[in-house]
PABALUM-289026 format. One line per 8 residues: number of its first residue (from 1); their letters; for each residue z, y, x of N, C-alpha, C, O. Coordinates in Angstrom, 3 decimals, m for minus. Layout:
BEGIN
NUM	a	Z,Y,X,Z,Y,X,Z,Y,X,Z,Y,X ~ ... .
//
This chain:
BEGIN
1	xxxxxxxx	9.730,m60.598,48.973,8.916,m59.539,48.404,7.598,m60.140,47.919,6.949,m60.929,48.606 ~ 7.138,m59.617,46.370,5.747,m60.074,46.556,4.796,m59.649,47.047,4.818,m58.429,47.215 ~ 3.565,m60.379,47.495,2.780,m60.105,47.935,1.741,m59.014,47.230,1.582,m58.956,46.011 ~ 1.255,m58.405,47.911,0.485,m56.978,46.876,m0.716,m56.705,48.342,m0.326,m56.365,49.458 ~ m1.737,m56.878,48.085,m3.118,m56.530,49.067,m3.577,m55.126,48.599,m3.864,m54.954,47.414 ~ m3.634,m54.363,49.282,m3.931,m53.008,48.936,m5.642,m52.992,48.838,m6.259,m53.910,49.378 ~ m6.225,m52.123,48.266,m7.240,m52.200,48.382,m8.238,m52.909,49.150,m9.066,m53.791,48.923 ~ m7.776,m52.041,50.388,m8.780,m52.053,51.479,m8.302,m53.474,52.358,m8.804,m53.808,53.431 .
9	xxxxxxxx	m7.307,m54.153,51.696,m7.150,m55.786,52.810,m5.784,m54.848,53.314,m6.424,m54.147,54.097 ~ m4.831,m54.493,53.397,m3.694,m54.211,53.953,m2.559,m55.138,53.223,m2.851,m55.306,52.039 ~ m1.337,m55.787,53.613,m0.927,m56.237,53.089,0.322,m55.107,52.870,0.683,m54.452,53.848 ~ 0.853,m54.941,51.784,1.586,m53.799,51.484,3.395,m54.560,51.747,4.429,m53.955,52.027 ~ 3.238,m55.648,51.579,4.266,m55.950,51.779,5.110,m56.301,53.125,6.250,m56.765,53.111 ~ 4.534,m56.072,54.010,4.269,m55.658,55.636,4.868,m54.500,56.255,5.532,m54.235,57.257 ~ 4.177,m53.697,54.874,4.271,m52.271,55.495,5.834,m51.366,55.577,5.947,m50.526,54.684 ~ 6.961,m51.467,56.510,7.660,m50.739,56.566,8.202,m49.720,55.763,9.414,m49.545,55.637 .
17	xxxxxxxx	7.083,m48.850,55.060,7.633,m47.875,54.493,7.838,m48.053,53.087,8.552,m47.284,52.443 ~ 7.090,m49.289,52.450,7.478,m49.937,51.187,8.868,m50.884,51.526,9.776,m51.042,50.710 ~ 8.851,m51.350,52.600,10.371,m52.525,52.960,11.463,m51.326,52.542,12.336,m51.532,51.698 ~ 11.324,m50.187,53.161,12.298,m49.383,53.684,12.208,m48.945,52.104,13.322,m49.302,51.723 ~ 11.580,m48.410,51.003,11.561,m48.061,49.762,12.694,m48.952,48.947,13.720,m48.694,48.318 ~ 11.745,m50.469,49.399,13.067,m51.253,48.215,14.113,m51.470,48.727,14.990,m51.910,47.983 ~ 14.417,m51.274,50.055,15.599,m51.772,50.546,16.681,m50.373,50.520,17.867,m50.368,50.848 ~ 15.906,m49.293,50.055,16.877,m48.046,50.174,16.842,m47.655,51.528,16.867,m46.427,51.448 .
25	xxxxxxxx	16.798,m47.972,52.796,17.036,m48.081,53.871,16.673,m46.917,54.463,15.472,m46.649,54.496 ~ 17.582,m46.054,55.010,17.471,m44.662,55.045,17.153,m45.037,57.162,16.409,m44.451,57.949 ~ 17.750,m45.775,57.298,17.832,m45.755,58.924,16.667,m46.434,59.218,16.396,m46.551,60.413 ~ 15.635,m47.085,58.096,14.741,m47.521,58.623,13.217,m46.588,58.146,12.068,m46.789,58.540 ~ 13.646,m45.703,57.322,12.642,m44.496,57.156,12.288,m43.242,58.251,11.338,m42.546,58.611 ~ 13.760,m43.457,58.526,13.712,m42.341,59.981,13.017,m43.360,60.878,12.068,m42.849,61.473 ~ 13.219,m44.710,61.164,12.348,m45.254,62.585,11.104,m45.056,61.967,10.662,m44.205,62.740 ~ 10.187,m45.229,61.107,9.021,m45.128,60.240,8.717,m43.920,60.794,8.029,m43.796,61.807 .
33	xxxxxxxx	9.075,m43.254,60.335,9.053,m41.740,60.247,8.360,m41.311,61.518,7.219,m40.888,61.700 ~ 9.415,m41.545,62.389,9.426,m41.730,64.071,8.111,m42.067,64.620,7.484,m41.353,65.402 ~ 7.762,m43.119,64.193,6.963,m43.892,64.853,5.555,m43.513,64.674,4.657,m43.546,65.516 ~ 5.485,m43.025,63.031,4.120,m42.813,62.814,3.646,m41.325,63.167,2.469,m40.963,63.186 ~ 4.926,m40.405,63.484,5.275,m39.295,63.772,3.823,m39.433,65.538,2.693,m38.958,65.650 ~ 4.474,m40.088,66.300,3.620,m40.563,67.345,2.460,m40.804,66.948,1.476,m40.160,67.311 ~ 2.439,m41.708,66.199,0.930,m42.486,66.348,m0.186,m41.883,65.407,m1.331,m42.329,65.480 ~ 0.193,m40.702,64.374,m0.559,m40.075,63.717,m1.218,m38.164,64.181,m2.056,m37.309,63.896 .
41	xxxxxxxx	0.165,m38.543,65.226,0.018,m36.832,65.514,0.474,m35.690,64.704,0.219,m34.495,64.858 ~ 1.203,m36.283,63.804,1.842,m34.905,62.973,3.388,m35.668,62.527,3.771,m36.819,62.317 ~ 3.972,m34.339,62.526,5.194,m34.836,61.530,5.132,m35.247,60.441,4.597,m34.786,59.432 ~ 5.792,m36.311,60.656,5.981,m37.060,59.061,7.879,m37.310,59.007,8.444,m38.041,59.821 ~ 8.685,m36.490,57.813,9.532,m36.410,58.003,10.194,m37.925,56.712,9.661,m38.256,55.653 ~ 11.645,m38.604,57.456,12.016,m39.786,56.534,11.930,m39.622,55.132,11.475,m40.458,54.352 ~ 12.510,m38.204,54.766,12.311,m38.244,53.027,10.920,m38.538,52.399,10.618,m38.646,51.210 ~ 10.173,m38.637,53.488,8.303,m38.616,52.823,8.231,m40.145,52.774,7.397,m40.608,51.996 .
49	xxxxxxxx	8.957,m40.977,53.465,8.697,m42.553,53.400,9.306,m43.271,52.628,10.273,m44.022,52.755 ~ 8.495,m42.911,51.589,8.665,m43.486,50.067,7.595,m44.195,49.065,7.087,m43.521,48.169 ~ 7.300,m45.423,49.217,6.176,m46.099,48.854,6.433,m47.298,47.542,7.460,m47.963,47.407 ~ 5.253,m47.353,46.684,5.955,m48.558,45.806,4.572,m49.545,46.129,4.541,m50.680,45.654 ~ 3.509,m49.064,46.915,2.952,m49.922,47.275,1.352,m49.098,46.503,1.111,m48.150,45.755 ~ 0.824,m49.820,47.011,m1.066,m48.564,47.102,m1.493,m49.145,45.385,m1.744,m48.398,44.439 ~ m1.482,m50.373,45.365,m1.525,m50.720,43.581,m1.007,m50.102,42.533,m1.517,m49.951,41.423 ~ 0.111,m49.718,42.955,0.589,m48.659,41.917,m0.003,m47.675,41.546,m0.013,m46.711,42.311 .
57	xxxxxxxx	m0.666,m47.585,40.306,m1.002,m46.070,40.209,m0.581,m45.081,39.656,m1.283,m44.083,39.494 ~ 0.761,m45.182,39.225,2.030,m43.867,38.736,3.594,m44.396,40.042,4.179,m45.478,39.994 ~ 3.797,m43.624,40.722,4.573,m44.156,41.198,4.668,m43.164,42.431,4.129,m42.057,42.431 ~ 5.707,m43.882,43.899,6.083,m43.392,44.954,4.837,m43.723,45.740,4.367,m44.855,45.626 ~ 4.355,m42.980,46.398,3.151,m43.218,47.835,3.330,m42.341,48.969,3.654,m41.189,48.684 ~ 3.196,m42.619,50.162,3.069,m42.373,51.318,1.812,m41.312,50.745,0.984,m41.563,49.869 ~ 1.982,m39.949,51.615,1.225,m38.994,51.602,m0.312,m39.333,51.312,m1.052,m39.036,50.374 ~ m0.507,m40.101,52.529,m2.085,m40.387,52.769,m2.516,m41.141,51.413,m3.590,m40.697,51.009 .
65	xxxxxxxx	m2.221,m41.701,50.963,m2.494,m42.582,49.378,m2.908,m41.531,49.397,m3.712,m41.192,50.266 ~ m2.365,m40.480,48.183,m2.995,m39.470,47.270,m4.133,m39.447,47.677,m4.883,m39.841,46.784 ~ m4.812,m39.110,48.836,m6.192,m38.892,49.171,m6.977,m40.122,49.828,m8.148,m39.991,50.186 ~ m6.511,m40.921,49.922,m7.458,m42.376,50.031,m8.835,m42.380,49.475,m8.641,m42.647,48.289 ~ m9.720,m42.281,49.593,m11.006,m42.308,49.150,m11.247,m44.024,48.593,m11.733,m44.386,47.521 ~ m10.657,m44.993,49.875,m10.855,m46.459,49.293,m9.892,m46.383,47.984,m10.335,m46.653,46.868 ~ m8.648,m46.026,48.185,m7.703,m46.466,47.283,m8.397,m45.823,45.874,m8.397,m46.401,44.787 ~ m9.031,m44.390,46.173,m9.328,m44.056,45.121,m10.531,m44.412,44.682,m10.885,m43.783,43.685 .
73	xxxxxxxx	m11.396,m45.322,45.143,m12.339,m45.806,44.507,m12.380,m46.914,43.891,m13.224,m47.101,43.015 ~ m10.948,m48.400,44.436,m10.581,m48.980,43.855,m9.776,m48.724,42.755,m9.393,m49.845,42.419 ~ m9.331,m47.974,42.054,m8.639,m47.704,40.973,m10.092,m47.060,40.455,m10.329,m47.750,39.463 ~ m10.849,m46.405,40.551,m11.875,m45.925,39.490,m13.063,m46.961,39.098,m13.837,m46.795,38.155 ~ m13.064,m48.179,40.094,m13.456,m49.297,39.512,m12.845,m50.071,38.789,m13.316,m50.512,37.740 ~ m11.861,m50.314,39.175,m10.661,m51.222,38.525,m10.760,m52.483,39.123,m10.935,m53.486,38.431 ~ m10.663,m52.532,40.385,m10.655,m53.864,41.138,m9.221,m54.019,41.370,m8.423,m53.083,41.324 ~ m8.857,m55.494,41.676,m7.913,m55.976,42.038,m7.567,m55.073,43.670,m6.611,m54.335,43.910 .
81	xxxxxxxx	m8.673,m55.447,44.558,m8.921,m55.101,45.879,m10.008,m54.848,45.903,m10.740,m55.145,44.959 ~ m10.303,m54.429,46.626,m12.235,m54.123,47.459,m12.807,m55.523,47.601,m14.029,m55.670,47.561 ~ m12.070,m56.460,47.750,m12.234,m58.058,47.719,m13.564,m58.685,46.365,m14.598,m59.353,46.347 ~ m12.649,m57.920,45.372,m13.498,m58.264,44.443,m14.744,m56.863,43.609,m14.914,m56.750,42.395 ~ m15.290,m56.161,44.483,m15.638,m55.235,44.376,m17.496,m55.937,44.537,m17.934,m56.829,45.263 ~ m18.151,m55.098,43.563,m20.023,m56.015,43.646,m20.360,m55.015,45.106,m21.392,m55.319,45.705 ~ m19.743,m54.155,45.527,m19.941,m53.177,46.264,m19.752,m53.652,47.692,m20.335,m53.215,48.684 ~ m18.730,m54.738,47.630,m18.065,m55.262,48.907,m19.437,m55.384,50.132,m20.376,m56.101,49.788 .
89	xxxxxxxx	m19.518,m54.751,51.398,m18.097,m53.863,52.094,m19.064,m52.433,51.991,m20.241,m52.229,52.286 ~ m18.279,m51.792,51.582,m18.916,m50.403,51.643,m19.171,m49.493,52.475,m18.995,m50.173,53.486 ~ m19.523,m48.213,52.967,m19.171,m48.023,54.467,m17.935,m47.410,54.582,m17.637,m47.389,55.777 ~ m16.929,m46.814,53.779,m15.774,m46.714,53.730,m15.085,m47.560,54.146,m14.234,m47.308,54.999 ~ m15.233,m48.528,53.756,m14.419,m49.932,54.198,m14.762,m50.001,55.615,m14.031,m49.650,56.541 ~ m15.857,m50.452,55.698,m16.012,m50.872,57.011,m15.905,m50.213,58.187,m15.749,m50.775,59.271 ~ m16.010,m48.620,57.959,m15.494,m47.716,58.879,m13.396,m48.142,58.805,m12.727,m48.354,59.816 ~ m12.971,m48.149,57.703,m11.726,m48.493,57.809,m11.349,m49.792,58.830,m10.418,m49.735,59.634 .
97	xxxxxxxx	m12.161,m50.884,58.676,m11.637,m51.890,59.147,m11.783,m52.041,60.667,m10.976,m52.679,61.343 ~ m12.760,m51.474,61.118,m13.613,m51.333,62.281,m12.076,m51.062,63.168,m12.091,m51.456,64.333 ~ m10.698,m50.375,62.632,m9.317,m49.581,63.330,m8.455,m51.114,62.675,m7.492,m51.492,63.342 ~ m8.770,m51.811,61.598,m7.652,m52.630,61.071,m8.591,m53.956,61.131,m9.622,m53.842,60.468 ~ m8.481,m54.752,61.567,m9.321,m55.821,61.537,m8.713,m57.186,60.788,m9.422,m58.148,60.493 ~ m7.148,m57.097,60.506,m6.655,m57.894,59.983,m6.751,m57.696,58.531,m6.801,m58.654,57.760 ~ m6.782,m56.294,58.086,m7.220,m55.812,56.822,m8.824,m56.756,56.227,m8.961,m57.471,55.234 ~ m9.855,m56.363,57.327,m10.853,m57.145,56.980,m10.711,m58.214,56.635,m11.078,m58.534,55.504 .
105	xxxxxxxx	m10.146,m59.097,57.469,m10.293,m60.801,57.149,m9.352,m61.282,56.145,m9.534,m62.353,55.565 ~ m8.151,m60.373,55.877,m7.849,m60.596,54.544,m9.138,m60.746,53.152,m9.562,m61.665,52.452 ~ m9.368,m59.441,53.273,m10.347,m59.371,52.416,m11.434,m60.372,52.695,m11.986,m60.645,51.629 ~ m11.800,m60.828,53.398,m13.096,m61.758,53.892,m12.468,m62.554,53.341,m12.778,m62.636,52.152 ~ m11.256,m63.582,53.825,m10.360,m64.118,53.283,m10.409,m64.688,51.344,m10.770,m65.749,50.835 ~ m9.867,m63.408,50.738,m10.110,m63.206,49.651,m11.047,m63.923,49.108,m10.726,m64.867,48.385 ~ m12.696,m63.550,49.403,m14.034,m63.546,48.818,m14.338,m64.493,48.954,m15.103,m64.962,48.110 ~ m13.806,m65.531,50.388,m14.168,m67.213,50.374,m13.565,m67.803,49.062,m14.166,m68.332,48.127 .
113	xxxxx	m12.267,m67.588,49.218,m11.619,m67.945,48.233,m12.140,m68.146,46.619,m11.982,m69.132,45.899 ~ m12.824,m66.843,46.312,m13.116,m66.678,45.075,m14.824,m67.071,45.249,m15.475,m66.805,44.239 ~ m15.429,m67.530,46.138,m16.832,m67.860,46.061,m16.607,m69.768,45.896,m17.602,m70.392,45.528 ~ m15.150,m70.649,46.220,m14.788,m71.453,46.009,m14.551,m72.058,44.589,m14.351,m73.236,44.291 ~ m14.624,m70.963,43.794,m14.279,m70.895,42.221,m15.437,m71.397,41.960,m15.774,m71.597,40.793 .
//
């Protein structure tokens, strides 16, 4: 799969409910389903775990996309990621990462990278 960094430092290609998208994988939308069913506190039923990945911006997304505030501020900038954002880290972000910390250092990650240029 290729690699695709979601905005906010997530690696999308990681994420289960995009695996389970390209793979068709109906038995692995219901464990998805399941799982986040727990860990979010609401039902989330398998037909909803349908993702083409947070970069996309016409396409399949997991509920929460649509209302992403990061996601939607990276598409109204037109950044690759928040990585390359003059804004980098915003408090959106950093309230995000503060729960995902691997998200961060991607992105930290990222910005060495491109301060190497």
């Amino acid at each position: 799969m290729v690699e695709m960094i979601a905005f906010c430092g997530i690696d999308c290609g990681e994420c289960k409910a995009l695996i389970a998208t390209h793979k068709d994988d109906d038995t692995l939308r219901k464990e998805v389903a399941e799982e986040w069913s727990k860990e979010f506190g609401h039902e989330i039923k398998p037909e909803e775990i349908n993702c083409d990945g947070c970069l996309i911006r016409e396409g399949r997304h997991i509920n929460y996309c649509s209302v992403c505030e990061i996601r939607k501020c990276g598409i109204e900038k037109h950044v690759t990621n928040c990585a390359y954002c003059a804004e980098y880290k915003c408090e959106n972000l950093a309230r995000f990462h503060e729960q995902a910390p691997s998200a961060k250092n991607r992105l930290d990650e990222i910005r060495k990278q491109m301060d190497k240029r």
